[in-house]
N, C-alpha and C positions, 0 to 999 in steps of 0.2 A: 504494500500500500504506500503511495507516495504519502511523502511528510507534507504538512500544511504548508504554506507562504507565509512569513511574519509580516507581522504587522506591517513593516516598510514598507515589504515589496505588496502587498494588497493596497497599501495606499498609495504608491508610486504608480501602479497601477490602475488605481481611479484617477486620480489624477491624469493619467494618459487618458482616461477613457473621456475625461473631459474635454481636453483640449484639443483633440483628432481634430480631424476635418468631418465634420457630425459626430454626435457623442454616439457612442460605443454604448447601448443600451446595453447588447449580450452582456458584453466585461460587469455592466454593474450588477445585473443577475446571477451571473457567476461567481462573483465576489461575494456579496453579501447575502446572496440567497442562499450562501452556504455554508458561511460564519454562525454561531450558537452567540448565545448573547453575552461571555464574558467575550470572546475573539473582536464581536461587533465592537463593544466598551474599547476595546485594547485599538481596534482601529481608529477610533473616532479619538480617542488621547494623540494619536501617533500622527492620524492628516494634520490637528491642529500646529502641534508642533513641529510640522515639516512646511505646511505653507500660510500657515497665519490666516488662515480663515478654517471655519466650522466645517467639517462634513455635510453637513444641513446644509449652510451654505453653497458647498460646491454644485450638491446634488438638485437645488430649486432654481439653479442656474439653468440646468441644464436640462432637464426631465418637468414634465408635467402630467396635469389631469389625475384618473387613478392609478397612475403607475407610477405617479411622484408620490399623493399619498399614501400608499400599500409601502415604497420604499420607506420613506420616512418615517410612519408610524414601525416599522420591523426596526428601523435602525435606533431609535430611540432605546434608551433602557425600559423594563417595562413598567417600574412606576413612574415613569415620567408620563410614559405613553396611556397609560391609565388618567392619567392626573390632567394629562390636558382633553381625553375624550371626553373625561367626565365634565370640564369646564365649559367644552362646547356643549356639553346637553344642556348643563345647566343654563347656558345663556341664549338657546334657544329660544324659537317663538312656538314651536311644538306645542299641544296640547296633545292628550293623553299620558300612557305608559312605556311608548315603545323607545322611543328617545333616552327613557331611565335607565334601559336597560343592561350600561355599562355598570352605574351606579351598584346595581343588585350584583353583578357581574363579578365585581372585583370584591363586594362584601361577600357573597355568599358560594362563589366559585372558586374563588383562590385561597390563598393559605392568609393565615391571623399575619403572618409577618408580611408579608405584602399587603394588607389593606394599610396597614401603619405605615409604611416605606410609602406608598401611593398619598396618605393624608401629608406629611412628611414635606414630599414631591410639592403638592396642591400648595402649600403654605410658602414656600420657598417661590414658587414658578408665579403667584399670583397674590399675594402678600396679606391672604385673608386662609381662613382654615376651609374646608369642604364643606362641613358644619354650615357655615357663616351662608356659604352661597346656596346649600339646599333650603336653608330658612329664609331665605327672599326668593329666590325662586320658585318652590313646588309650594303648592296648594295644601292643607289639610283634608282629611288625614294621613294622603303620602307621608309628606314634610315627616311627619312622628313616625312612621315607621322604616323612612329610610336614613334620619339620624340617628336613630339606634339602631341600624343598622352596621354604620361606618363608623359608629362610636366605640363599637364592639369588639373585645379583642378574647377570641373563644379560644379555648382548651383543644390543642390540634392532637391530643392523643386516641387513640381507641378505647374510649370509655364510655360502657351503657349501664344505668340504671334502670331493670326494666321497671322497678315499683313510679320513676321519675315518671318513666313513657308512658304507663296505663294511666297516671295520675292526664299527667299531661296532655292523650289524647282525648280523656274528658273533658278536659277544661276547654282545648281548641274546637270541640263537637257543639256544647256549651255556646262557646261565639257564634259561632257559625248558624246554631237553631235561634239565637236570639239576636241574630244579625246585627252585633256586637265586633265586629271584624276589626278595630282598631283599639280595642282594647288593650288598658295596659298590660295582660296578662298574656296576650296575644305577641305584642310587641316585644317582653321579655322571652316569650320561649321562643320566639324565630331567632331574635338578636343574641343572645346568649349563650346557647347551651352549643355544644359544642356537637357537629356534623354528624358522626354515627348516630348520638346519643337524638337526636333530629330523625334520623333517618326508622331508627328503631319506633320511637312516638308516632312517625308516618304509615308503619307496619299496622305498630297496635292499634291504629285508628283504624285501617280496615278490616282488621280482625272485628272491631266489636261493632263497626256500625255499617260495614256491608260494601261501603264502595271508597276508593282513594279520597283524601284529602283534599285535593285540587277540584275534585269534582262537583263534590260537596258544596264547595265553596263559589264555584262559577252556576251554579243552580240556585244560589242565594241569590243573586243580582248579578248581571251584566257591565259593573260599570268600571271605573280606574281603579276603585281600590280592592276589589275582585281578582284585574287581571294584572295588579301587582304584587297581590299576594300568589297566586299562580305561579309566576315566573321566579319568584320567593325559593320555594317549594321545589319547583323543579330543577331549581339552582345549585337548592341544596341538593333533593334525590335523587340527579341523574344530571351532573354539569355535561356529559358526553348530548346526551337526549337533547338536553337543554341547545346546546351550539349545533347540533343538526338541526335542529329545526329553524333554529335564527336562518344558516345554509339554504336551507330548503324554502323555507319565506319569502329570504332574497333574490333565492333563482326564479322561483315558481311565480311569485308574483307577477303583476300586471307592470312589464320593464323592469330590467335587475335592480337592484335595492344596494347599489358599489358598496356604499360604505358600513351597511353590516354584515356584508361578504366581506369583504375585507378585516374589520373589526375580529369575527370569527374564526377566521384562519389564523390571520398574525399572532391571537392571543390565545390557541389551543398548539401552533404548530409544536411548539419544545414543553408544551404538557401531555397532550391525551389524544392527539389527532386521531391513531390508528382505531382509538375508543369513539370519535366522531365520527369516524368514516365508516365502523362497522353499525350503528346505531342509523344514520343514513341511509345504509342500504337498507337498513330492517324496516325503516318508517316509508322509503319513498321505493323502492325497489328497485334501484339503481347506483350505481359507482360515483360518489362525490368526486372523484377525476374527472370523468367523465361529464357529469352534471357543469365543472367549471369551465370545462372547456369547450362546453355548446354552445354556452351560456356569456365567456367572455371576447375579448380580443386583444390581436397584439402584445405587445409589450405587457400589460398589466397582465394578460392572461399567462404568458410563460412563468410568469412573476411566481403570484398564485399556484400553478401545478409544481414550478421549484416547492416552493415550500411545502410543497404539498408531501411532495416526495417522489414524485409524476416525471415526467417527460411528455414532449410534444413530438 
């Protein structure tokens, strides 16, 4: 197996792919689409200090559309790259939930230490906490359950209490029959307790009262704060389920949906993809390679199937 490029020579080498006579789209797909994100970090320390401008920089020079931003948001660290999606949702003109859905995303998908590394990001990059801007932005009663959401810092061990779970899927049955859904009681056991110990209270509730959780709860009401407890829920239960279907949304839709294709891949590629792609096939009955590449073009599309793991 050939040894990697060091840092130098991969930035020496964007750096050519910049200044050619037309940029060298391949070279930068082939560079960076194939760096893991301490290599990407080590490149982007290494252009600075070879030509005195940002990586960012060079590349918004020279690239645009969605295959500037699929590059950019991949080259970013990823709580940066959290930290600033999340800012654009928040400053959106958006209504509904689907716009949120980084929000949930990084609380309820990723690990306790990257939501904090992402608040971290958010405070540094925009000089107010996450906090600050979900409470002028979203509406009650989101607002309350997605800063305890991002305020939250769970216990990332394998630990179930099933007496906790049986309690607990009473109590979430309880909301739900008394269309009570933003209860504080509600808000503490999504924001809190820690993944398994979620996932096991999601079991016991359809043991005792017949059908999933999610289900339950979108048969109360139709409305925002339904289909963001929903995506809660399925964030927690099945984050694989959860980023095929974003996948599948975007493609299937009425016109591709770029930027939560995008969004979805960049932020599952160095977690759980092969867990997306097989969840993909089970729900849509088809190849999310495939599905990309019917679906995109060009440059952004090589982009996308690199990271995928694909070829064109």
């Amino acid at each position: 197996m050939a040894s990697l490029p060091s840092p130098e020579e991969d930035s020496q080498k964007l750096k050519k792919a910049f200044i050619g006579l037309g940029t060298d789209e391949d070279a930068i797909i082939e560079i960076l689409g194939h760096r893991d994100v301490n290599q990407r970090k080590k490149i982007r320390g290494t252009y600075h200090q070879l030509y005195n401008e940002t990586l960012f920089d060079g590349l918004t020079k020279e690239i645009s559309g969605d295959f500037e931003k699929a590059v950019i948001l991949w080259t970013y660290d990823p709580c940066e790259r959290d930290a600033r999606l999340a800012n654009e949702a928040l400053k959106s003109k958006k209504r509904g939930t689907k716009h949120l859905e980084i929000i949930v995303e990084m609380s309820c998908a990723s690990s306790p230490q990257h939501l904090v590394a992402v608040r971290k990001a958010y405070c540094t990059l925009f000089d107010c906490s996450l906090e600050e801007d979900i409470l002028v932005s979203v509406p009650m009663p989101l607002r309350k359950i997605l800063v305890g959401l991002v305020t939250s810092y769970r216990y990332d061990k394998e630990m179930v209490d099933k007496d906790v779970a049986n309690l607990e899927a009473n109590r979430l049955h309880e909301a739900i029959e008394t269309k009570e859904l933003a209860h504080d009681d509600v808000v503490y056991i999504l924001s809190t307790r820690n993944f398994y110990q979620l996932r096991a209270t999601f079991e016991r509730y359809k043991e005792k009262h017949g059908n999933p959780i999610d289900e339950d709860i979108m048969e109360s009401g139709k409305g925002d704060l339904e289909s963001l407890l929903k995506m809660i829920i399925l964030c927690i239960d099945s984050p694989e389920k959860h980023f095929a279907e974003v996948v599948g949304t975007a493609i299937l839709g009425l016109g591709t949906d770029e930027d939560s294709l995008t969004r979805a891949i960049i932020s599952r590629a160095e977690i759980d993809m092969m867990k997306v792609k097989s969840e993909y096939l089970n729900i849509y009955k088809s190849n999310l390679d495939d599905a990309v590449i019917g679906d995109t073009f060009g440059e952004y599309r090589k982009f996308l199937v690199t990271l995928l793991g694909g070829k064109i």
